[in-house]
N, C-alpha and C positions, 0 to 999 in steps of 0.2 A: 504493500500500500504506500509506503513510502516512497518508493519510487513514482506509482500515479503522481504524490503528490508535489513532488520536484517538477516535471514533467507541466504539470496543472499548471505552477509556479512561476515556470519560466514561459507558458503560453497567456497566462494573464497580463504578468508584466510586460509581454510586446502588445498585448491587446490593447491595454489600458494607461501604455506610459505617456507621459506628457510627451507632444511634438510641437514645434513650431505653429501656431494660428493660423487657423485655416484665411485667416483676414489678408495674412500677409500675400497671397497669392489673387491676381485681376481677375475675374468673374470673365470670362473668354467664350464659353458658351451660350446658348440658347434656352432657357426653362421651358418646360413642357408645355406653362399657358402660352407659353410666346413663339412657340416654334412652328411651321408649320409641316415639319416631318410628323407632327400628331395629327394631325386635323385628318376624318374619317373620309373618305369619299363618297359623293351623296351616293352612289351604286350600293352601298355598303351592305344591302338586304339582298343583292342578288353576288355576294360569295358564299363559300362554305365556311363554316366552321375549321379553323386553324389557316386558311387560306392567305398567301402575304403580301400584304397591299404594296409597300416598298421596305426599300433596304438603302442600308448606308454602313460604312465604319463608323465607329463613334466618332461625334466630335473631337474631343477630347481621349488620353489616354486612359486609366482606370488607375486611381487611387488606392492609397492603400491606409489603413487607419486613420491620425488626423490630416491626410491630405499632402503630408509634406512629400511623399513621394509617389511615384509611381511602380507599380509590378510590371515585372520583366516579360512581358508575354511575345508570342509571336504578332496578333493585331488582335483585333472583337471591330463585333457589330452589331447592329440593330436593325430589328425588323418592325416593321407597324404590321400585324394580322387582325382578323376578324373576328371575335369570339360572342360570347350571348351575356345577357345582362342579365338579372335576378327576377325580371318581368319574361323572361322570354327571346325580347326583341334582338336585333343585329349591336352590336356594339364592336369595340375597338381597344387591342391594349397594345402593349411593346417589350419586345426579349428579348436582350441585350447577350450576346454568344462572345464568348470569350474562350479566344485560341491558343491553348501552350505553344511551346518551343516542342518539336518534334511531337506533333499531337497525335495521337489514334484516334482517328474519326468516327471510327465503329463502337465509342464508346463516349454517350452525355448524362453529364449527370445535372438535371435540375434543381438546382438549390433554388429556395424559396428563401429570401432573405425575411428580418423581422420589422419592417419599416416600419408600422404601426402609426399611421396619420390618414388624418383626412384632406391632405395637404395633396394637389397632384404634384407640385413642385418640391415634393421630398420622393417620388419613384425613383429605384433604382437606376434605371436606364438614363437618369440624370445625375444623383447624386453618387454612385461609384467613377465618376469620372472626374478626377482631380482638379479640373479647372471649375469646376460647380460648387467649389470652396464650401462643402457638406462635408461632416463625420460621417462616417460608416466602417466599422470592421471586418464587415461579411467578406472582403477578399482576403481578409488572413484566414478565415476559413475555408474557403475558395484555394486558396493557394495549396492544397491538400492534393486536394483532386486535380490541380493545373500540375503539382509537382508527378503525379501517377502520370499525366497526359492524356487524363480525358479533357473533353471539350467541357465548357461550362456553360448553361444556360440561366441565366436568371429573368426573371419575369415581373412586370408589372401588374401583380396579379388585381390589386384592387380595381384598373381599368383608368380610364383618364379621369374618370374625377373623385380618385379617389376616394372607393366605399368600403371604407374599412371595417372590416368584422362582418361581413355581409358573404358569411359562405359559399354560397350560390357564386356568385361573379368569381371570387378568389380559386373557386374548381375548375369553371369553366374558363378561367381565362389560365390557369396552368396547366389544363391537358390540352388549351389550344398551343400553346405555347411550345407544347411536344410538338403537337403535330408539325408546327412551321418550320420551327429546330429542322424535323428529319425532312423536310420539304424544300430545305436552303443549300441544299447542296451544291449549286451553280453560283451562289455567292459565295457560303464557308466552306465548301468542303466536305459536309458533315455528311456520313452517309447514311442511306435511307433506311438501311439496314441494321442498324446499328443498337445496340443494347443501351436503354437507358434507366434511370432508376430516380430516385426521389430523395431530398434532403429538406428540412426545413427545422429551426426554432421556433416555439411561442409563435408569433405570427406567421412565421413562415412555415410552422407546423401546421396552422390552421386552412393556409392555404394547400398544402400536401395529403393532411388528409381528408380535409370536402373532394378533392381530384380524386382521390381513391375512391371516394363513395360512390361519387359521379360516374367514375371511368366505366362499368358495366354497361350502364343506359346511355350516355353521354358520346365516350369516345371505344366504343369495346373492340374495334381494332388494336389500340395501345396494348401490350404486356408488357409492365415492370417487371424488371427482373427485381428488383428491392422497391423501400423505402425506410428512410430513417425520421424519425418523428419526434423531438423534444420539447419537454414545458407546454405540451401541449393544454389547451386548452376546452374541454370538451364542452362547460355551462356557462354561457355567457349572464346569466344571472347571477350565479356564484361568483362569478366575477365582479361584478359588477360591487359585488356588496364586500369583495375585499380589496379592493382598491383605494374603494370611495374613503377618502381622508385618511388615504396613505399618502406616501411617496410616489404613489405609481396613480396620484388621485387622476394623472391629465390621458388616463387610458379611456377615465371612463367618458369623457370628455369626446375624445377624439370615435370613440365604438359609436354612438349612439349619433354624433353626427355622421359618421360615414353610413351608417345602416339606415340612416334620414335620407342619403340623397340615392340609396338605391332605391327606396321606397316610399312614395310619393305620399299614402297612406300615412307612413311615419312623420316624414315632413312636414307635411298639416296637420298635426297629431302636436307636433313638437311647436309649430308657432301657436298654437293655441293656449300651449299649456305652459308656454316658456314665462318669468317675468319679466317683464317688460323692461324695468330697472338693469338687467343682469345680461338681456341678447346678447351685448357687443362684446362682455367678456368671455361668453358662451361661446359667440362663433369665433372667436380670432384662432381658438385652437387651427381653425382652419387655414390657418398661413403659418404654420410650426411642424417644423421637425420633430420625431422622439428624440432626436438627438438636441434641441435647442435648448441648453438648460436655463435659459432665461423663462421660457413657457413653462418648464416645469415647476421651477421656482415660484413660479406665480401660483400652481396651482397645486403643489405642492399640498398636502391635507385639505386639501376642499372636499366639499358637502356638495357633491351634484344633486342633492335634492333637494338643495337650499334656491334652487335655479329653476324648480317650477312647481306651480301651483298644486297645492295639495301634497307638494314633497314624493317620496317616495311612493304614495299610491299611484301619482301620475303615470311613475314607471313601469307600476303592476297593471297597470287600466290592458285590458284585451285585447286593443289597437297594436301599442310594441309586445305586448307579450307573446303576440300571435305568430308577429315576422320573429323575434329572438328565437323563438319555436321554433317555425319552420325554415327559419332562413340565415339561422346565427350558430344553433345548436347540432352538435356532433351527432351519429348513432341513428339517426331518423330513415337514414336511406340503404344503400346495398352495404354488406361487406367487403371490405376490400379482401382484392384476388390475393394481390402479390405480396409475398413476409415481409413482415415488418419487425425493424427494430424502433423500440418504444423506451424511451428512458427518460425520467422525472424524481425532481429531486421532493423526498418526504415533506421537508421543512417548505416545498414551495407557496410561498405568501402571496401568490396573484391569483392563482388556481389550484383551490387544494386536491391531495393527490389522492384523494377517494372518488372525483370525480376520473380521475382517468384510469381508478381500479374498474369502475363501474364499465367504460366503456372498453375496456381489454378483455373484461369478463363475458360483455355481452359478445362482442367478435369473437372470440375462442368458442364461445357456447354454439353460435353461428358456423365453426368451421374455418375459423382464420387460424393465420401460423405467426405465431407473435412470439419475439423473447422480449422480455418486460424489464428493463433493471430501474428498480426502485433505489433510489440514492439516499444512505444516512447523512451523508455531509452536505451541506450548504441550501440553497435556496433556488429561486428563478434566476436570478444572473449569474451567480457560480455554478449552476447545472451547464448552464452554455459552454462551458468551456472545458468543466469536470467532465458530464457525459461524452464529450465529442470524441474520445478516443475510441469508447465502444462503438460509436454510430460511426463511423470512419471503417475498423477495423469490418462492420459487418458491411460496409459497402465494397472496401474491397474484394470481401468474399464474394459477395454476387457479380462483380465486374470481371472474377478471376474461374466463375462459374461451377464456386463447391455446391453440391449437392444444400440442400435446406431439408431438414429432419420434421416430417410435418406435425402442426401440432403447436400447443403454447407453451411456455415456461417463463415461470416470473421468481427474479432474484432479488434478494437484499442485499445491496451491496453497500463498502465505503467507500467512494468516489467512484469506481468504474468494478467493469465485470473481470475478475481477473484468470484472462483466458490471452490466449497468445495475439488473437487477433484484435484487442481492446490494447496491447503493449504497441502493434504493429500500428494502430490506427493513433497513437500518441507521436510515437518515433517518427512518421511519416510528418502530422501536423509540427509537430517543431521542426524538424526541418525545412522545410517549409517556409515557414514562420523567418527562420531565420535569413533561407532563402533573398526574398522578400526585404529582410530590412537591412540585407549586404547587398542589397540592387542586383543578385544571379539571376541569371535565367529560371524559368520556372518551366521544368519537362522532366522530361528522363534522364537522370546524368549521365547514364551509361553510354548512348545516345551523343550527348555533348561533348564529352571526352573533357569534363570539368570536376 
């Protein structure tokens, strides 16, 4: 365990160390309200699903931590595709593919990053690119799987205006996001053929596993070959009620507007019931990063129910209770096909972890193949980085195509599962990591001859 937790240590401290201000560097690119590589084309009801309206390199190169450098990669790009909105209708999102140094094409993995805003000008496909002078860490996780030499897809799964917590869009716009992946080939490279699998935290869990639910009815061409799933999120009520006047009070903040502008119901639901005194500090979450620790600050223990009428019955009233139900909350639709690895930390204070006993228990009962590690050490933010050696190590197993023992198993662990491939999936991430913040290349070194 000591080991883990060296390991853990020195992946935090690159996660987490101070860098230069992201201020210090000129705003160079395009935000997504301003760009018009987003804008849908009115045809947009007569594509398919995953289909890819256009393509570009990124602006900008892709960032790394606080912004002060850049990862070594071979190029990335961006697609605008097609995908469906929480109603139904055509809509639009964007997945940014990111190319190693000596990549195998035949192998993507989509990480779902943990944005968590109802900001569209905090999506990936803007803010992982270094001149968008945005925090983001997801490419030192990233940098895992670019050091293996798969390809990397990340997605904007909440859609252009950003609807955060609104399952529906978050599934459908990541199993479109596969599809266009393996459909970009005359741009990336990437082949059609190719084994992909699933990665996500906390939000980016959320969006991983609605795509799983989805993917039978949805997209049932797709086979994952995995997915890994952390801090996930199963009840967005439960949540709701452990945030609010926490540290983490600007989630609640940020969920219930973004589930307002998927759902128009909500929306009038929420001007109604909103005070009138309180709108303007209500909506501005919508111009905020998770990472803006000025928004947080502000809202840092707030009482979102002190922000409408009747307080927390407003929340309970039938109208949102009905979309959190069917359009927020986990377990309601198919099981997912493909194994999964599930890891959550005990102590988790966002989302306690008897909710995702609950829905492990119900998939296993269902016929899923789940390994479960429950974590004695730390919380929501140290699981991100504690669990990642197990969900690493089990990805490279599906990437290197071991057999999966079907069937569930759920562990207690302290910090990680201690098996060969939760050591291999540390050792790779630090590397990595380190990779990364000595500006190497990120691929295969063997390959490199570095």
């Amino acid at each position: 365990m000591q080991s883990f937790l060296a390991i853990g240590s020195l992946l935090a401290t690159a996660v987490f160390t101070h860098a230069a201000p992201s201020s210090l560097f000129p705003r160079a690119i395009l935000k997504p309200t301003e760009d018009p590589f987003y804008q849908p084309p009115t045809d947009l009801g007569s594509l398919q699903p995953g289909e890819i309206i256009r393509s570009r390199t990124t602006p900008g190169p892709i960032g790394a931590a606080q912004q002060y450098t850049s990862i070594n990669i071979q190029t990335s790009y961006q697609l605008l595709y097609r995908t469906t909105d929480a109603l139904g209708n055509a809509s639009a999102a964007a997945v940014t593919i990111i190319i190693p140094h000596n990549p195998s094409y035949d192998k993507v993995l989509a990480y779902q990053t943990a944005y968590d805003s109802s900001d569209p000008n905090c999506s990936p496909s803007y803010t992982l690119q270094q001149k968008s002078n945005e925090t983001t860490y997801d490419p030192l996780f990233m940098a895992a799987a670019l050091e293996k030499g798969w390809i990397v897809s990340t997605s904007d799964y909440e859609g252009l205006e950003a609807q955060y917590v609104a399952g529906l869009v978050a599934g459908y716009a990541t199993l479109d996001s596969v599809r266009a992946t393996l459909a970009s080939g005359s741009v990336t490279g990437v082949s059609s053929n190719a084994t992909y699998a699933l990665w996500g935290y906390s939000g980016g869990a959320l969006a991983s596993e609605w795509a799983l639910e989805l993917q039978p009815s949805y997209a049932p061409e797709l086979k994952f070959a995995g997915a890994a799933l952390g801090g996930l999120t199963p009840n967005v009520t439960t949540v709701l009620q452990h945030v609010n006047k926490s540290i983490f009070a600007y989630q609640a903040f940020a969920g219930i507007n973004g589930i307002a502008k998927a759902y128009p119901n909500v929306s009038d639901y929420v001007a109604q019931t909103l005070i009138p005194e309180k709108a303007a500090e209500y909506h501005a979450i919508n111009f905020q990063c998770t990472n803006d620790t000025n928004a947080q600050n502000r809202l840092d223990f707030q009482d979102i129910s002190t922000y409408f009428k009747g307080g927390f019955a407003a929340l309970n009233d039938p109208i949102p209770q009905s979309v959190i139900t069917y359009g927020a909350s986990m377990g309601f639709r198919a099981t997912p096909q493909a194994p999964l690895y599930v890891y959550k930390a005990i102590g988790d204070e966002i989302s306690p972890v008897a909710d995702t006993d609950a829905l492990v228990s119900k998939y296993c009962a269902a016929g899923a193949t789940i390994q479960y590690a429950r974590n004695a050490v730390g919380e929501h933010v140290a699981e991100a980085i504690l669990g990642s050696g197990g969900a690493f190590g089990f990805l490279m197993d599906r990437f290197e195509g071991k057999a999966v023992t079907p069937g569930c198993v759920t562990e207690n662990v302290a910090v990680s599962s201690l098996d060969v491939s939760s050591f291999e999936g540390f050792g790779t991430e630090l590397l990595a990591v380190l990779a990364v913040l000595l500006l190497q290349p990120l691929g295969p070194r063997s390959l490199q001859g570095i």
